[in-house]
Backbone as a printed PyTorch tensor [residue, N CA C, xyz], in Angstrom:
tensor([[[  1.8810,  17.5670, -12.3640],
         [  2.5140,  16.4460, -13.0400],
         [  3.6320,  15.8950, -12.1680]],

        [[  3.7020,  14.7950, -12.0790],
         [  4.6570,  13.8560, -11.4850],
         [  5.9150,  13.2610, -12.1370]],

        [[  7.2560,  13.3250, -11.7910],
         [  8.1860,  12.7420, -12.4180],
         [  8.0160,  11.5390, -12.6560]],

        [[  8.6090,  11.2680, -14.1320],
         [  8.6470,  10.1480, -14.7390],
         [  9.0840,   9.0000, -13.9660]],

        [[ 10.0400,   9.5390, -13.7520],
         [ 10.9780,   8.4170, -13.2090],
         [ 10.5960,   7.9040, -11.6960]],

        [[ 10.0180,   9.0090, -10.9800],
         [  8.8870,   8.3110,  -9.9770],
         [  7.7780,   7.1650, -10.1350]],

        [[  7.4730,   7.6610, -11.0050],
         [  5.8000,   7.1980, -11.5730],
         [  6.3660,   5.8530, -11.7250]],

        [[  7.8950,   5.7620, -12.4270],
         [  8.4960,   4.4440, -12.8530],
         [  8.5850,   3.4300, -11.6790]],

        [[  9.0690,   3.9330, -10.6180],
         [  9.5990,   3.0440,  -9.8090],
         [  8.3830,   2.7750,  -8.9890]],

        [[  7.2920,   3.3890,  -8.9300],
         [  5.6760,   3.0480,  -8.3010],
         [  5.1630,   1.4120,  -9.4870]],

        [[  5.5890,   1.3690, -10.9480],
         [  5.0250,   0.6540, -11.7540],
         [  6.0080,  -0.8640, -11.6400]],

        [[  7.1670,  -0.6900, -11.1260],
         [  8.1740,  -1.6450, -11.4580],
         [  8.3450,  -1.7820,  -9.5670]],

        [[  7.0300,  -1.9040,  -9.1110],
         [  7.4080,  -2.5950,  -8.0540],
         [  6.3960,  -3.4400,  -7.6400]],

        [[  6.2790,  -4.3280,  -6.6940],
         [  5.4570,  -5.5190,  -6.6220],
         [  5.3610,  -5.7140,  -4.8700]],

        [[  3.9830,  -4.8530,  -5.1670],
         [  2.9990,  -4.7470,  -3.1720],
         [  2.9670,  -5.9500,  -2.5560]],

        [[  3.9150,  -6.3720,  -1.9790],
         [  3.7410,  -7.4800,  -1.2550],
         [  2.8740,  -8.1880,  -0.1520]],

        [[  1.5880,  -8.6710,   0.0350],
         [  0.7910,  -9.0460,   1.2570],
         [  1.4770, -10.1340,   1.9190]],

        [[  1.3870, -10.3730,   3.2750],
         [  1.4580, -11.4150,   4.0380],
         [  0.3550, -11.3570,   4.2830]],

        [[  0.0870, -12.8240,   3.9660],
         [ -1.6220, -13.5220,   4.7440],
         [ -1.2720, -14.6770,   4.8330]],

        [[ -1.9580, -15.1480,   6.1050],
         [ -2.2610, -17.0800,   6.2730],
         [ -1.9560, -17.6570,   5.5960]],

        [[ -2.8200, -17.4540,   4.3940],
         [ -2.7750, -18.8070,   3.5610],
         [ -1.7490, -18.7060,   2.1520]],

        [[ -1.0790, -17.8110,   2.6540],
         [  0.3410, -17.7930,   1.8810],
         [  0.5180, -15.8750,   1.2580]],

        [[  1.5830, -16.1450,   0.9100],
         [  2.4440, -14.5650,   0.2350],
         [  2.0130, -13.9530,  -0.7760]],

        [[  1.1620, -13.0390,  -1.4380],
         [  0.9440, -12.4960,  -2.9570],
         [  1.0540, -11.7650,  -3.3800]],

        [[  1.4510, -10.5640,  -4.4160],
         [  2.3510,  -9.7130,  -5.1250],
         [  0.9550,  -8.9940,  -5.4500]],

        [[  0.8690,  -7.3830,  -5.3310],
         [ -0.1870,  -6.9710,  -6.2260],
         [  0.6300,  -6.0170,  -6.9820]],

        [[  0.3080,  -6.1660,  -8.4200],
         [  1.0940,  -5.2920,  -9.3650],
         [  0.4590,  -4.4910,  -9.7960]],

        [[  0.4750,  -3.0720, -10.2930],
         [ -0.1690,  -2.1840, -10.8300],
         [ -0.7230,  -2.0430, -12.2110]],

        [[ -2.1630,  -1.6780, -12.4190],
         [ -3.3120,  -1.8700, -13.8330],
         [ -3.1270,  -3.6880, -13.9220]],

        [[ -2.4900,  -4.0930, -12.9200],
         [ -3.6890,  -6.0410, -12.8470],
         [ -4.0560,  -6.2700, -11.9970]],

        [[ -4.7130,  -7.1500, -12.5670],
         [ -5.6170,  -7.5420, -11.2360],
         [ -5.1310,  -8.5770, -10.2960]],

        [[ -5.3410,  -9.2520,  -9.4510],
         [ -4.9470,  -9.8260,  -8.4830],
         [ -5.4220, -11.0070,  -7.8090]],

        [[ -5.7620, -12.1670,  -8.0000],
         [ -6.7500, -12.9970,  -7.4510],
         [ -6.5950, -13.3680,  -6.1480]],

        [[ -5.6740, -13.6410,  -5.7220],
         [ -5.7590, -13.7280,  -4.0890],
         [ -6.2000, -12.7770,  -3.2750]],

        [[ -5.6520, -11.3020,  -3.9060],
         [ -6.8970, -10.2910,  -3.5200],
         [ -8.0060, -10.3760,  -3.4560]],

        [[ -8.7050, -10.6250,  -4.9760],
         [-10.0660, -10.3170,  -4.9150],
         [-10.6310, -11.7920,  -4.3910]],

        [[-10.2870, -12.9230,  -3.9980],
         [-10.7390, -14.0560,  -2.7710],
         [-10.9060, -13.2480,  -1.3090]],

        [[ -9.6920, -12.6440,  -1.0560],
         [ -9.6620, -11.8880,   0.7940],
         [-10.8390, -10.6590,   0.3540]],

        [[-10.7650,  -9.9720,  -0.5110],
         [-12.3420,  -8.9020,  -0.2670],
         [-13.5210,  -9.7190,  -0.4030]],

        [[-13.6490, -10.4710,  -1.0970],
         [-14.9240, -11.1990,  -0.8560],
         [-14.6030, -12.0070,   0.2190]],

        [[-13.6450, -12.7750,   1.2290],
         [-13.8260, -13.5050,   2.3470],
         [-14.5220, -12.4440,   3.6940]],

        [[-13.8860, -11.1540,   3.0050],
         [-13.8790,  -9.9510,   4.2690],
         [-14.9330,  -8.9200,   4.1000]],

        [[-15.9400,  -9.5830,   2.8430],
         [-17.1800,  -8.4110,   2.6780],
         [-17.3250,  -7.5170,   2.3370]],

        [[-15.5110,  -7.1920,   1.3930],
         [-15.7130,  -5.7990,   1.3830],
         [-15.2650,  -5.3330,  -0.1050]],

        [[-15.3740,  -4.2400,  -0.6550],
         [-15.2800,  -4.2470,  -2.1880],
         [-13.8110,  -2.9730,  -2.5510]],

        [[-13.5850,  -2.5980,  -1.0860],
         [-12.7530,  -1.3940,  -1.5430],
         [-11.2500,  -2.0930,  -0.7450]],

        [[ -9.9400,  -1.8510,  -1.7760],
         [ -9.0730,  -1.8130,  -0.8650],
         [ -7.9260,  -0.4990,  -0.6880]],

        [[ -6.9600,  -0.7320,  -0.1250],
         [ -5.7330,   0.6440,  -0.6330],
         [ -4.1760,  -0.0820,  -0.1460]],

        [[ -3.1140,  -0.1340,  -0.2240],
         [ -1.3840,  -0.2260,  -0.1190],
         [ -0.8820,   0.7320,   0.4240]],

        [[ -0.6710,   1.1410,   1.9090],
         [ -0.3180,   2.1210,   2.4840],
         [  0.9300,   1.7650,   3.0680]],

        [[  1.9490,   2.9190,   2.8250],
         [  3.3220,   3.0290,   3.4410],
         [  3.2430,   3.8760,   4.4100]],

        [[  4.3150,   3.8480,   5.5870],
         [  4.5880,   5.3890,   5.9130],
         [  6.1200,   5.7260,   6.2750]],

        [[  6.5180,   4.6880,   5.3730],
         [  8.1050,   4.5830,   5.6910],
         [  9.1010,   5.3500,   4.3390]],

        [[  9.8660,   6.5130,   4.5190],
         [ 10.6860,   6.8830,   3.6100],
         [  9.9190,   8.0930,   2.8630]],

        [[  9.3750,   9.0330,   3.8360],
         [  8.4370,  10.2870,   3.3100],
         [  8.8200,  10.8370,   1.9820]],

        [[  8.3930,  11.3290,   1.4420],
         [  8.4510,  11.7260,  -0.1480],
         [  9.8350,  11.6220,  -0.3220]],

        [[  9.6960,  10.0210,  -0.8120],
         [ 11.2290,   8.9410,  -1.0860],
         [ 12.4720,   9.5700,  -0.4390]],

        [[ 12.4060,  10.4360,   0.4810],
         [ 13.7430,  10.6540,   1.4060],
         [ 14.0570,   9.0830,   2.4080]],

        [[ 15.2070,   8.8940,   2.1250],
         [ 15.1170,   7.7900,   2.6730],
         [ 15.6710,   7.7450,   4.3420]],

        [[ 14.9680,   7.1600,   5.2790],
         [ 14.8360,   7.2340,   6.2920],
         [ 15.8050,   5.3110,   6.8380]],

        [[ 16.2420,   5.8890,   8.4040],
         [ 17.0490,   5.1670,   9.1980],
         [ 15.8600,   4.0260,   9.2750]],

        [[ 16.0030,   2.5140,   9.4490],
         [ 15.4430,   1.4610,   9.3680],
         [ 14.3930,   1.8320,  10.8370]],

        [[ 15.3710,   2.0420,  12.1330],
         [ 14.4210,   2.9790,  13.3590],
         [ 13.5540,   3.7070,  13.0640]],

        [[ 13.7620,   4.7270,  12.4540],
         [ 12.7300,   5.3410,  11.7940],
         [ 11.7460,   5.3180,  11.5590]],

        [[ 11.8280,   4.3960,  10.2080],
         [ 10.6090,   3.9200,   9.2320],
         [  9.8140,   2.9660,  10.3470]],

        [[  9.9890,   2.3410,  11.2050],
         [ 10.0770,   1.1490,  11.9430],
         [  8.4930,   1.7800,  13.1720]],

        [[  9.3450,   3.1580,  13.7480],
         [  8.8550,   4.1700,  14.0490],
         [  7.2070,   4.3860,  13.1290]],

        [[  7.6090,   4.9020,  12.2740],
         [  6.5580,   5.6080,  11.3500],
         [  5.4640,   4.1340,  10.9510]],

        [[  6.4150,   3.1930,  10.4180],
         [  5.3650,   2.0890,  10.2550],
         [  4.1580,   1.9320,  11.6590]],

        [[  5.0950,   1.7290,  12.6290],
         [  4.2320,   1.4670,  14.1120],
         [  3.2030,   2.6440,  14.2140]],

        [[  3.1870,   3.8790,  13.8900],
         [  2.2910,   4.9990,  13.6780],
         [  1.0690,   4.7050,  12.8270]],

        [[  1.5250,   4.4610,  11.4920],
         [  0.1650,   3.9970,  10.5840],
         [ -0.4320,   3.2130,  10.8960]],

        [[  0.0890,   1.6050,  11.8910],
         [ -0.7930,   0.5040,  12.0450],
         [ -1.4530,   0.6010,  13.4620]],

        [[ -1.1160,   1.7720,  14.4260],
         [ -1.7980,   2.5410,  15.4310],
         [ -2.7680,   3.2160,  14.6760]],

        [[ -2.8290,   3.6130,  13.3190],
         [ -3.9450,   4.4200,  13.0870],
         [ -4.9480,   3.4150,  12.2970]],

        [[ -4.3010,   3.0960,  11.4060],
         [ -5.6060,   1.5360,  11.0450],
         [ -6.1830,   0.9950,  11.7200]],

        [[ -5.7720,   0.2540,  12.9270],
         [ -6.2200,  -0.3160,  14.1140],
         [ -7.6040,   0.7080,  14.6260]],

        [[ -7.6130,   1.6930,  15.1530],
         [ -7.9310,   2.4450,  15.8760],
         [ -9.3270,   2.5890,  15.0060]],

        [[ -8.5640,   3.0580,  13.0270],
         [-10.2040,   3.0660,  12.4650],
         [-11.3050,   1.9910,  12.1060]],

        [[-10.4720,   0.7560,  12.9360],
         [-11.5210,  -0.5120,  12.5790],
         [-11.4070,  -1.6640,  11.6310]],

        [[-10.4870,  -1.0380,  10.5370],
         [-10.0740,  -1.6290,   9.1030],
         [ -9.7230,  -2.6610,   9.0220]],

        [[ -9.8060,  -3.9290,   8.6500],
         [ -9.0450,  -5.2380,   8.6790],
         [ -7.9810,  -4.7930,   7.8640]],

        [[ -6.8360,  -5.2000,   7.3980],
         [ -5.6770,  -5.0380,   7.3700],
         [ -4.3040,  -6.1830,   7.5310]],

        [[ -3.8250,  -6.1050,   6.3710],
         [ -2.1190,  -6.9280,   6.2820],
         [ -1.3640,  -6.6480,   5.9340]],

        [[  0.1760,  -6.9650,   6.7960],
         [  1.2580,  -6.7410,   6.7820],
         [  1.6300,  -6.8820,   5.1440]],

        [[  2.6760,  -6.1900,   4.9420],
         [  3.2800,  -6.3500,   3.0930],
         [  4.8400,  -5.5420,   3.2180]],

        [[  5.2070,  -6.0300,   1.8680],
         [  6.2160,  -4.9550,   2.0090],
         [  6.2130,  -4.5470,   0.2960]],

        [[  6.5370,  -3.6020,   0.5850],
         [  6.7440,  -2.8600,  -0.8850],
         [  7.7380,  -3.5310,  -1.4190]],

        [[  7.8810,  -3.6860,  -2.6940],
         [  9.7000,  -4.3110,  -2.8020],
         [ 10.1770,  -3.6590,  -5.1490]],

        [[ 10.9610,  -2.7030,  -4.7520],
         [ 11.4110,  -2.6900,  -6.2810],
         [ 11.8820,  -3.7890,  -6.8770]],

        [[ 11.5360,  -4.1120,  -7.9720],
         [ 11.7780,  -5.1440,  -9.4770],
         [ 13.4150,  -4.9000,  -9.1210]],

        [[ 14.3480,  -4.3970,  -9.4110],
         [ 15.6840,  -4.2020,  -9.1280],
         [ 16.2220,  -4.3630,  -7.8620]],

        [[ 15.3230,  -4.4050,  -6.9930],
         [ 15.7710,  -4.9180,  -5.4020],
         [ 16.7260,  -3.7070,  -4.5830]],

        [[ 16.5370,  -3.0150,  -4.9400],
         [ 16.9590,  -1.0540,  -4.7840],
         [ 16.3930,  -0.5780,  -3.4770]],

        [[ 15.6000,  -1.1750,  -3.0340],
         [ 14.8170,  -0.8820,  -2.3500],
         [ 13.4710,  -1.5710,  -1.4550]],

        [[ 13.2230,  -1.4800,  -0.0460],
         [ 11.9720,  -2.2960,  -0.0890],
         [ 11.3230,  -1.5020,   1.5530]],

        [[ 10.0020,  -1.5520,   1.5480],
         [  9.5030,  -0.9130,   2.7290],
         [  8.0280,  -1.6020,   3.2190]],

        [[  8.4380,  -1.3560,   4.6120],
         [  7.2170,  -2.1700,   5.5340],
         [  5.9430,  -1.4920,   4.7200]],

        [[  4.4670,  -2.1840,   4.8100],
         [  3.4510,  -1.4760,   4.4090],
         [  1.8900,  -2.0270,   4.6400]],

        [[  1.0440,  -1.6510,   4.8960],
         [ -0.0570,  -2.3370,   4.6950],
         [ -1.2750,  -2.3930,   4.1530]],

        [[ -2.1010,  -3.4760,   3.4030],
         [ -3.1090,  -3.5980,   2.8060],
         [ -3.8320,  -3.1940,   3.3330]],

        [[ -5.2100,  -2.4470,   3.2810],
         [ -6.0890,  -2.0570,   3.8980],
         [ -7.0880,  -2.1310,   3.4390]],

        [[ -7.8700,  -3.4360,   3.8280],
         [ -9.5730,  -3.4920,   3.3410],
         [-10.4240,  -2.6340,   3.9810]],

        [[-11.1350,  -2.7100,   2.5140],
         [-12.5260,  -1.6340,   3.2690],
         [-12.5890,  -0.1820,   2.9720]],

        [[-11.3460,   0.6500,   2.8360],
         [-11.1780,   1.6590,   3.2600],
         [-11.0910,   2.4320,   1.4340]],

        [[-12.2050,   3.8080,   1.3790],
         [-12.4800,   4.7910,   0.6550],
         [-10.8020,   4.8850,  -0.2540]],

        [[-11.0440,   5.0130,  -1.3510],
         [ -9.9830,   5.7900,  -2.0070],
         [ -9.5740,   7.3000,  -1.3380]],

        [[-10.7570,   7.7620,  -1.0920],
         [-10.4900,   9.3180,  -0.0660],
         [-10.0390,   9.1590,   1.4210]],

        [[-10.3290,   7.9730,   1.7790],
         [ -9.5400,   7.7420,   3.3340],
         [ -8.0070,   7.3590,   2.8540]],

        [[ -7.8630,   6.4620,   1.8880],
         [ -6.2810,   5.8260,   1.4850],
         [ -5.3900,   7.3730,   1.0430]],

        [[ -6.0940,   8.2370,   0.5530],
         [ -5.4280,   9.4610,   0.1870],
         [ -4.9990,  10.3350,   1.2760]],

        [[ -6.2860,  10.4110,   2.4850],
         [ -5.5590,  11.2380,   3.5190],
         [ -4.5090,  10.7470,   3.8400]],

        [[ -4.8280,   9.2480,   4.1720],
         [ -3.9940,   8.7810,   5.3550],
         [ -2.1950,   8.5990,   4.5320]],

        [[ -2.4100,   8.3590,   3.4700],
         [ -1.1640,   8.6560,   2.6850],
         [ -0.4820,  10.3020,   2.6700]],

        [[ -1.4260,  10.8650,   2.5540],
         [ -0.9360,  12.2240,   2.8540],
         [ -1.0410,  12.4880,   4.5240]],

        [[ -0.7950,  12.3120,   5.1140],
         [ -0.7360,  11.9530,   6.8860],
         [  0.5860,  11.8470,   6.8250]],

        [[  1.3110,  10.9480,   6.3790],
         [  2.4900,  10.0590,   6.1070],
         [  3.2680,  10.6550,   5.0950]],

        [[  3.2180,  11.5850,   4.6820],
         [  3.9830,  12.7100,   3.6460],
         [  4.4130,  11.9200,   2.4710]],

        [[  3.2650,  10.9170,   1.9130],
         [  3.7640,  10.0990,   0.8410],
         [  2.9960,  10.6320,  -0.7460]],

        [[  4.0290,  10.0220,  -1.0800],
         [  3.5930,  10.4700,  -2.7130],
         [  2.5820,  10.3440,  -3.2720]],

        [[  2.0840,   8.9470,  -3.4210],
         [  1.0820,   8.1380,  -3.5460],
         [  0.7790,   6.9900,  -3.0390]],

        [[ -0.6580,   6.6590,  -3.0800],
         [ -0.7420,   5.0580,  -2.5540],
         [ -1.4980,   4.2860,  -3.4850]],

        [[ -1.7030,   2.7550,  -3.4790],
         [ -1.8250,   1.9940,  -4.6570],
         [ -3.3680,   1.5640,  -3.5820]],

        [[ -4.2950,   2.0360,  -4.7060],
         [ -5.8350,   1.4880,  -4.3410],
         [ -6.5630,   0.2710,  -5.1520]],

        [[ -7.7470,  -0.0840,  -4.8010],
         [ -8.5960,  -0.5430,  -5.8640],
         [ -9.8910,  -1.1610,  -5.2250]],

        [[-10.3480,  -1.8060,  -6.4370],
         [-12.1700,  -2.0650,  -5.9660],
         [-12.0500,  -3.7290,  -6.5710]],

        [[-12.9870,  -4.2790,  -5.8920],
         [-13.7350,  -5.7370,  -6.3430],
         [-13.8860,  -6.0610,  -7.6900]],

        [[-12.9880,  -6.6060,  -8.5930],
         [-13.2350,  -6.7830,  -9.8180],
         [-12.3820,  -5.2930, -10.4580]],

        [[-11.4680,  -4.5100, -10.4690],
         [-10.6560,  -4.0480, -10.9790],
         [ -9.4310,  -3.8400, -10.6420]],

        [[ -8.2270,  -3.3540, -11.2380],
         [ -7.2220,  -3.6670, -10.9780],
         [ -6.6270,  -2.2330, -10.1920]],

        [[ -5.2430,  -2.6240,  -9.6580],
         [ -4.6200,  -2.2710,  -8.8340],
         [ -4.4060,  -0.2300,  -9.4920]],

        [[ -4.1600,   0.7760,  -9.1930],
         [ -4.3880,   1.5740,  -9.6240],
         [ -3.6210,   2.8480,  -8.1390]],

        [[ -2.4120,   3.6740,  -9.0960],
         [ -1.7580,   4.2120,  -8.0200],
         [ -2.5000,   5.8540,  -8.4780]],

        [[ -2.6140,   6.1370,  -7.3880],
         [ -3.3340,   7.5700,  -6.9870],
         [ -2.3350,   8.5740,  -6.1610]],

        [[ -1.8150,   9.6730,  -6.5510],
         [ -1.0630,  10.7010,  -6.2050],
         [ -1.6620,  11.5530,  -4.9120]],

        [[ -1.2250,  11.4310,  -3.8520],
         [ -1.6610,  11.9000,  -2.9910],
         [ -1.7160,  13.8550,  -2.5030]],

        [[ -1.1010,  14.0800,  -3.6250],
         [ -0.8980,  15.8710,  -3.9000],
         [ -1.2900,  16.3640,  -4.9620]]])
């Protein structure tokens, strides 16, 4: 079981994408339409919200995270994945971290690679359902 008050601040925050054709928020249990336009532009039905900045919410030097971000998008790259920049950002503005969308990629790949990155959880989903955070321990 996971603290509440974790679980809270995963629900009261809003996954930020950068893409081309403008900025869009994915929020958790909705759905998303500018999302589900880029998986069908990109063919693909699976996505995931990967961080690797601020390991199990210890919060880390901006170098750091900066560091660790440049690590995860060396490893996306490498597995092929199309992929966009985002940033995490809390409803209270408490907080906010580099991150990226990742089309294509297994709920069981979004879990390693979140657990790679000593993170709590990461926020997945599929073509036609909504956004959905998965505990990586």
């Amino acid at each position: 079981m996971h603290d509440s008050s974790l679980e809270a601040a995963y629900r009261n925050t809003t996954y930020g994408v950068d893409h081309p054709a403008g900025t869009f928020g994915i929020r958790l249990h909705a759905s998303c339409a500018p999302l589900e336009m880029l998986l069908r532009a990109h063919g693909v039905a699976t996505w995931a919200y990967v961080t690797a900045c601020n390991p199990r919410s210890h919060k880390l030097t901006d170098a750091e995270n900066a560091v660790r971000h440049a690590q995860l998008l060396a490893r996306v790259r490498e597995s092929g994945f199309s992929y966009f920049a985002g940033r995490g950002s809390a409803d209270d503005a408490s907080w906010s971290e580099a991150s990226l969308l990742i089309l294509g990629i297994s709920e069981v790949k979004a879990l390693q690679l979140g657990a790679a990155f000593d993170q709590h959880a990461v926020v997945v989903g599929v073509l036609g359902g909504c956004a959905e955070l998965r505990w990586c321990v």
